[in-house]
N, C-alpha and C positions, 0 to 999 in steps of 0.2 A: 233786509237792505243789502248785507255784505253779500246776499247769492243774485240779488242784481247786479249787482257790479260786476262781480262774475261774468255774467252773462253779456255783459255791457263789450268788456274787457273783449270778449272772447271773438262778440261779432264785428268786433272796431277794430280789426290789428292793423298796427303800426308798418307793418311791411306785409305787399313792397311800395317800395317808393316811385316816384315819377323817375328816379333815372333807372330802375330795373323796366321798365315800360319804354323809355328809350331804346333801349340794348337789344329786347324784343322785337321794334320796330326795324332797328337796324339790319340787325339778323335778318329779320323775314325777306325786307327788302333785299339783301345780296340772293337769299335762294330764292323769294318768287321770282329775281331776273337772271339768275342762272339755269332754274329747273322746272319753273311755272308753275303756277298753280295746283294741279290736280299730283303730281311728281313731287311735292315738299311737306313732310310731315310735321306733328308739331312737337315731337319729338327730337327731328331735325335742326326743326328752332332753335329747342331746348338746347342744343348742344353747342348751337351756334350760337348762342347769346350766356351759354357759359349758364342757365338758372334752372330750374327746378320745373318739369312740367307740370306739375299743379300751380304753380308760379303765374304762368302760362296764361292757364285760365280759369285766374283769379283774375285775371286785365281780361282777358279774350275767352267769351264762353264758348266760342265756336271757330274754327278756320276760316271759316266766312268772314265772321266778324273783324278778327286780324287780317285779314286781306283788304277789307274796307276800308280799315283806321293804314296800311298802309297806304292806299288811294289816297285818302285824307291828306295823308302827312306831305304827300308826294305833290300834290296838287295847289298847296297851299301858297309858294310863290307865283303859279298861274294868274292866281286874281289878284288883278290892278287895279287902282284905285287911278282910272287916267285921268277923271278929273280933276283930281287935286292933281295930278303929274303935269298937265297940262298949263294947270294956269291962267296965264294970261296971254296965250302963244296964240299966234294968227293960225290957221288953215296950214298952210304951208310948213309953219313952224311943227304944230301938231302931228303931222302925215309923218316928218322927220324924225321926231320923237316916238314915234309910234313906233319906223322901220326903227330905228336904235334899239329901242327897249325890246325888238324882238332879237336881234341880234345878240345882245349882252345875253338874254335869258337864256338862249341856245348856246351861248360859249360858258356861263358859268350854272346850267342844270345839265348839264350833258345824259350828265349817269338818269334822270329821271328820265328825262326823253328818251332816251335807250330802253328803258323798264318800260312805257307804255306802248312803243312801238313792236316790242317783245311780246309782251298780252298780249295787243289787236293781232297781229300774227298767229300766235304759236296757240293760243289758247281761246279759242271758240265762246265756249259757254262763258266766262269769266270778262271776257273779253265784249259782250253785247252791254252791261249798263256802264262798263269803263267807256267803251266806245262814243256811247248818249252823254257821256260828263263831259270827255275831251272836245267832242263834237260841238257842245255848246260854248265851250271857249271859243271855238274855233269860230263860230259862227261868230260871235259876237265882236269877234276880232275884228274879221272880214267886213261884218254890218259897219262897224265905226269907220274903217279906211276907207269906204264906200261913201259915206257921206262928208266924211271931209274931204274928199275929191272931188264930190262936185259941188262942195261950198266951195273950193278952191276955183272951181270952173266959174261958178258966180261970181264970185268978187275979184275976178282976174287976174289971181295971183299966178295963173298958169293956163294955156292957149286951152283951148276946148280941144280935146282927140277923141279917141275911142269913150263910150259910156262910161260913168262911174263904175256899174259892175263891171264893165272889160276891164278897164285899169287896172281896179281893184286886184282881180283874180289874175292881170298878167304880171303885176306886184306881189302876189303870193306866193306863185308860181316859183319868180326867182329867189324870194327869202327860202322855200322848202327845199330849192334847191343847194342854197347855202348850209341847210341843214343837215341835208343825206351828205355833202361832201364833208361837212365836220365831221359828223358821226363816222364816217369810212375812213378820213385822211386826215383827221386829227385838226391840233390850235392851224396848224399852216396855210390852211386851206378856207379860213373863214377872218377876213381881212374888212370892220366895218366901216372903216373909213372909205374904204375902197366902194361899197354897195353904197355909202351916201352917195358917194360921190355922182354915181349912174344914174344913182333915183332924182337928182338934180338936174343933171343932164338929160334925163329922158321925159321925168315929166314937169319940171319947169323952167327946162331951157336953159338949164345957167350955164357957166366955165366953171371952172377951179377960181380962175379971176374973179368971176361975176359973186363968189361966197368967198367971202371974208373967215366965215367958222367952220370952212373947209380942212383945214390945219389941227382943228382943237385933237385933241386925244379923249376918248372913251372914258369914262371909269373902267 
C-alpha cells in the first residue's frame, strides 16, 4: 500500500500551478509578437517566464501546442455573447451596439489585434488555421450587421439605400479603418463617439439633435 502511494504521489505533483501557466502564456505571447513563431524557442520562453523548461512542458508538450493555447487565450474576449448584449434593443439600437462594442474592443485589446495581424503577416504556415479562426469571427460579424440592416430596411427604422451586403461591408470598411489608425497613431486617433455619430448620420438620418444618447460617454 505505502509503494502506491508512492507512486500516486509521484504522478500527481502539486506543481505547477495555474499561475506558473499563466507566466508561460504571458511570455510566449510577447515573443510569438515580437519574433513569431518559427524564431522563438521554448527555451526562450523559459527564460522569459522566469521557470524551468521542463516546466514548460509539463503544460505544453509541444510548441505547437503553446502556440494554440496562446490563440486560445488570445481569442477568448472575441466571442460575444450579442444576444444576451442585445436584449431587448430594436434593429437600429442593435447595429449601434454592435459598431460600439467593435470599437471598445479595438481600443482596449490592442496588443491582441497587433499579435494576430503580425501572424497573418509575418508567418505563413502558422498563420493559415489562425487565419480560418479569425476569419470566422469575422464572418459572423459581418453576417449579423447584414441582417440587422435590412431588418432595419423592413421595419423603417431607416430609408432603404444600398443592399444590406453594400452597407454592411461599406460599414466595415470604415470600423477597419478606425483600426489600422489606432494601431498606427495611437488612443488619439480612435474617437467612438465621433464614429456613432456618422453611423447615424449616414445610415439613419439623424442630427446630433435628432439622438438624444448622442452625448452618453463609452465605458
Amino acid at each position: 500500500m505505502a509503494q502506491d502511494q508512492v507512486k500516486v504521489a509521484a504522478s500527481d505533483p502539486r506543481e505547477p500551478a495555474q499561475g506558473s501557466r499563466d507566466e508561460i502564456l504571458r511570455a510566449a505571447i510577447r515573443l510569438f509578437a515580437d519574433r513569431g513563431f518559427h524564431e522563438t524557442s521554448m527555451s526562450e520562453v523559459a527564460r522569459e517566464a522566469r521557470v524551468s523548461k521542463a516546466l514548460i512542458f509539463w503544460h505544453f508538450k509541444t510548441k505547437e501546442e503553446l502556440f494554440m493555447a496562446v490563440l486560445n487565450r488570445l481569442l477568448e474576449p472575441y466571442f460575444i455573447d450579442f444576444t444576451e448584449e442585445s436584449g431587448a434593443l430594436n434593429e437600429r439600437e442593435q447595429i449601434l451596439k454592435l459598431v460600439e462594442m467593435y470599437l471598445l474592443f479595438v481600443r482596449d485589446h490592442a496588443n491582441s489585434v497587433r499579435f494576430f495581424i503580425t501572424q497573418l503577416l509575418h508567418d505563413e504556415h502558422r498563420g493559415e488555421g489562425l487565419g480560418s479562426q479569425v476569419m470566422q469571427l469575422y464572418d459572423g460579424y459581418r453576417s449579423l450587421l447584414t441582417s440587422l440592416i435590412a431588418q432595419a430596411y423592413g421595419s423603417g427604422l431607416c430609408a432603404r439605400g444600398p443592399s444590406p451586403e453594400s452597407a454592411a461591408a461599406f460599414l466595415l470598411s470604415a470600423l477597419n479603418g478606425f483600426l489600422i489608425e489606432f494601431l498606427f497613431m495611437g488612443q488619439s486617433a480612435l474617437d467612438p463617439q465621433h464614429a456613432l455619430r456618422m453611423v447615424r448620420e449616414w445610415l439613419f438620418d439623424e442630427t446630433t439633435q435628432d439622438s438624444p444618447d448622442d452625448g452618453q460617454v463609452l465605458a
